[in-house]
C-alpha positions as CSV (number, residue, x, y, z in Angstrom):
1,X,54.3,69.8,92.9
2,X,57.7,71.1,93.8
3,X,57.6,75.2,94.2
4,X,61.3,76.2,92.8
5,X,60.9,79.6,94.4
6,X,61.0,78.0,97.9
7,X,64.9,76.7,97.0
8,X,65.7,79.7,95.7
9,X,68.0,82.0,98.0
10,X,68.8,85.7,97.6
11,X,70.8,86.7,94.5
12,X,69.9,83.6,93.3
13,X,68.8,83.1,89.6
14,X,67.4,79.8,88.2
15,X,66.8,81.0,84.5
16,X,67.3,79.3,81.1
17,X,69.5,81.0,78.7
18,X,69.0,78.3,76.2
19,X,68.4,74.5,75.9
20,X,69.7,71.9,73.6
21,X,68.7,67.9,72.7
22,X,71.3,66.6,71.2
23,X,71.9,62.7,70.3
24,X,74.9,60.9,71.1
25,X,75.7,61.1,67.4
26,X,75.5,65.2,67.7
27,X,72.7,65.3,65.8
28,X,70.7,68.7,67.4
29,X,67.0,67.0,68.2
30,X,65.7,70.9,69.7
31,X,67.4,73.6,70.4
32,X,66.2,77.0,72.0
33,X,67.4,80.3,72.8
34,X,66.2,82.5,75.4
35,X,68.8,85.1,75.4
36,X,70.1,87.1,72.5
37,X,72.8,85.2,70.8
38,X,74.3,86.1,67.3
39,X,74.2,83.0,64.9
40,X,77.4,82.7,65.2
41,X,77.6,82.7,69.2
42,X,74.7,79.8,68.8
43,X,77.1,77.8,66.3
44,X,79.9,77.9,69.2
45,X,77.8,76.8,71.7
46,X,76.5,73.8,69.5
47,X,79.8,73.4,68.7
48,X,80.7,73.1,72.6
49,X,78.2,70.9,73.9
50,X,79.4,68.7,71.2
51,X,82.9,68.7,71.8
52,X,82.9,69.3,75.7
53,X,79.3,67.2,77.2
54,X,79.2,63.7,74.3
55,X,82.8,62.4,75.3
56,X,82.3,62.4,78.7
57,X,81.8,60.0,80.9
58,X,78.7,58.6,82.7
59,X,79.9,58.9,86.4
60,X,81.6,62.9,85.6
61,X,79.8,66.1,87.0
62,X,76.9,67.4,85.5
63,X,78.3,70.7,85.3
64,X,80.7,72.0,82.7
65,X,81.5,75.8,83.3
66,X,82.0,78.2,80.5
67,X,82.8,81.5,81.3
68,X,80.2,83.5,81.1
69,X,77.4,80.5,81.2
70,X,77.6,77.1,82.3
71,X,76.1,74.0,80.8
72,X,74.3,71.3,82.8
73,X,72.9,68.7,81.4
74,X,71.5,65.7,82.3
75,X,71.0,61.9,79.8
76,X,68.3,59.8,79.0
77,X,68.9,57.3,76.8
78,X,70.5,58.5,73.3
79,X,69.7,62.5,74.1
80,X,71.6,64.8,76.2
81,X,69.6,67.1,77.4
82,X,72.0,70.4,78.2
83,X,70.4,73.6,79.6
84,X,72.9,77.0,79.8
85,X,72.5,79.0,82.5
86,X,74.4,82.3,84.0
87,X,77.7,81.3,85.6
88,X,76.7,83.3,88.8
89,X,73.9,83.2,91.1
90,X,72.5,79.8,89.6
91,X,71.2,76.8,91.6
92,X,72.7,73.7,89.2
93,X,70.3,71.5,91.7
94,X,67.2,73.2,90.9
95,X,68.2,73.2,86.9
96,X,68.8,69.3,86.8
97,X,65.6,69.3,88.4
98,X,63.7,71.3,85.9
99,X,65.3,69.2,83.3
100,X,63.9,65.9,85.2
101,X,60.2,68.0,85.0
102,X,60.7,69.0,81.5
103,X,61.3,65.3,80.3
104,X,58.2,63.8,82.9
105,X,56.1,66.7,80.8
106,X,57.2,65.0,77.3
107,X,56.8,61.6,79.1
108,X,53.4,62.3,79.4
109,X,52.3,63.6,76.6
110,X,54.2,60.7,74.0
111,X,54.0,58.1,76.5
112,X,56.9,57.0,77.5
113,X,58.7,59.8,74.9
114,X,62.0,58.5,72.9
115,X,64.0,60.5,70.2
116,X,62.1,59.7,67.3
117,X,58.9,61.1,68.9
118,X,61.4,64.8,69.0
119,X,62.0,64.0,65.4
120,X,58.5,63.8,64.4
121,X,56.9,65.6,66.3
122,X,59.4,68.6,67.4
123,X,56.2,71.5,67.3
124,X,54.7,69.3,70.0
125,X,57.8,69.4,71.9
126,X,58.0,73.1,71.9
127,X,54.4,73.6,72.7
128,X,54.8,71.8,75.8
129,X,57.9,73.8,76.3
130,X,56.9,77.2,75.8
131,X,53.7,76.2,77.9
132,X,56.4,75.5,81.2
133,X,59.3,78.0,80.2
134,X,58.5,82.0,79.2
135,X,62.2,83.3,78.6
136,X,63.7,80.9,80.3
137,X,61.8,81.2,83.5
138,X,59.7,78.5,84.8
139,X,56.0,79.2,85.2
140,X,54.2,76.1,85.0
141,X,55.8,73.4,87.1
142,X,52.2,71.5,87.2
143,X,52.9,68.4,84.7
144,X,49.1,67.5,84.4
145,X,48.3,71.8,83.9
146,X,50.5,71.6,81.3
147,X,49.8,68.8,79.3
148,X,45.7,69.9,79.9
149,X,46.9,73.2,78.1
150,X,48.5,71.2,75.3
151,X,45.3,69.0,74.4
152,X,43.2,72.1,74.5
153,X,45.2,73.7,72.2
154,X,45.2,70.6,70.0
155,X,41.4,70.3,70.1
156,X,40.9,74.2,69.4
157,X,43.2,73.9,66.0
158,X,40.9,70.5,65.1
159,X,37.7,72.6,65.3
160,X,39.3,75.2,63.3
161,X,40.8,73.1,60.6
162,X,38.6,71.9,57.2
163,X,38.2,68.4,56.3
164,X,41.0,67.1,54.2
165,X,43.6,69.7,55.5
166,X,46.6,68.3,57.9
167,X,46.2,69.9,61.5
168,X,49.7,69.1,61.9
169,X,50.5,72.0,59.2
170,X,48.3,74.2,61.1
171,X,50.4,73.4,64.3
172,X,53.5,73.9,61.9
173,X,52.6,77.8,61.5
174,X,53.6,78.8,65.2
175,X,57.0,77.8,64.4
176,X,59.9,79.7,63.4
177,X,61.9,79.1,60.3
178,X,64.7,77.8,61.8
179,X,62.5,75.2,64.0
180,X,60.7,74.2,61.0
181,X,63.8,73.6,59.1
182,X,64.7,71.2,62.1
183,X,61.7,69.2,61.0
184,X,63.4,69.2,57.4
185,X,60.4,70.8,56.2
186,X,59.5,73.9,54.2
187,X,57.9,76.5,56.4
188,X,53.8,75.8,56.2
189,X,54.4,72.5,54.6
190,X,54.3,69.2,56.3
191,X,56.5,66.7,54.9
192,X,58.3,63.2,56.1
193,X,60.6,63.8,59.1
194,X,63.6,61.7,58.7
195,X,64.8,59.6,61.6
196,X,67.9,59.3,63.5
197,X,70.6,56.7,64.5
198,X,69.3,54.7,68.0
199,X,66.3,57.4,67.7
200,X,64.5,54.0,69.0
201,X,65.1,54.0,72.6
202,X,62.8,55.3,75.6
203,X,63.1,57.2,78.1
């Protein structure tokens, strides 16, 4: 497994200030904030990736600056996947990388993962997530540590839960209001996701 800290050079930072899956249709598939950001801030930078990452072109840089942050973002398939990171002192290399790592992690676990499994199954997506990321640092580079800690966490809420009663709900709980509104549900309730235009395609 690659160490990041070995790339890293003095005054050097490779934190995440937040992360975003958007479709090419700019529908927002995830989208996580490790720094404080008013609601308003968060709107604007939606609003950016939108407006400044879906028209461009295949063969452009990765690498949009900002101002005070920076977005780079890598594609795969229908999703952009766009990570914002400090301006100075940031390794872009080692954040496309991460990216890469963070989509082999959800590779694993859905098997060849495509947008509809984020759709359906977005609580999954952010355990696995918060399992590699802690405030936007990365802790667990170790894709098969990972995915072990996932299962295990999945098999302790089975035991727990009572026959007849949706572990999926259970799962559900650990999220915040806004991620469960993502899922188009009411917070604690487990309803039908609804899908996405081209939500089809794998990774």
């Amino acid at each position: 497994e690659m160490n990041f800290d070995d790339l890293k050079t003095p005054g050097q930072t490779i934190g995440w200030d937040f992360i975003v899956l958007m479709s090419r249709q700019g529908k927002i598939r995830l989208a996580e904030f490790f720094s404080s950001y008013t609601e308003s801030d968060k709107r604007r930078i939606l609003r950016d990736i939108a407006a400044d990452v879906l028209p461009r072109a295949p063969k452009m840089c990765n690498i949009i600056e900002k101002g005070e942050y920076k977005f780079v973002y890598r594609r795969y398939a229908s999703l952009y996947f766009v990570v914002g990171v400090p301006s100075e002192g940031t390794n872009e290399l080692i954040v496309l990388e991460q990216i890469h790592l963070f989509v082999e992690a959800l590779d694993g676990y859905f098997n060849s993962v495509c947008e509809l499994d984020l759709v359906f199954s977005l609580h999954k997506s952010l355990m696995i997530l918060f399992e590699m990321y802690i405030g936007g640092m990365l802790c667990e580079s170790n894709k098969r540590e990972v995915l072990k800690q996932i299962v295990e966490a999945e098999e302790l809420v089975e035991e727990m839960t009572k026959p007849g009663e949706d572990t999926a709900a259970q799962l559900d709980d650990g999220l915040s209001y806004q991620e469960q509104f993502q899922l188009g549900r009411k917070p604690g309730r487990r309803t039908g996701g609804q899908g996405g235009g081209g939500g089809g395609q794998r990774y």
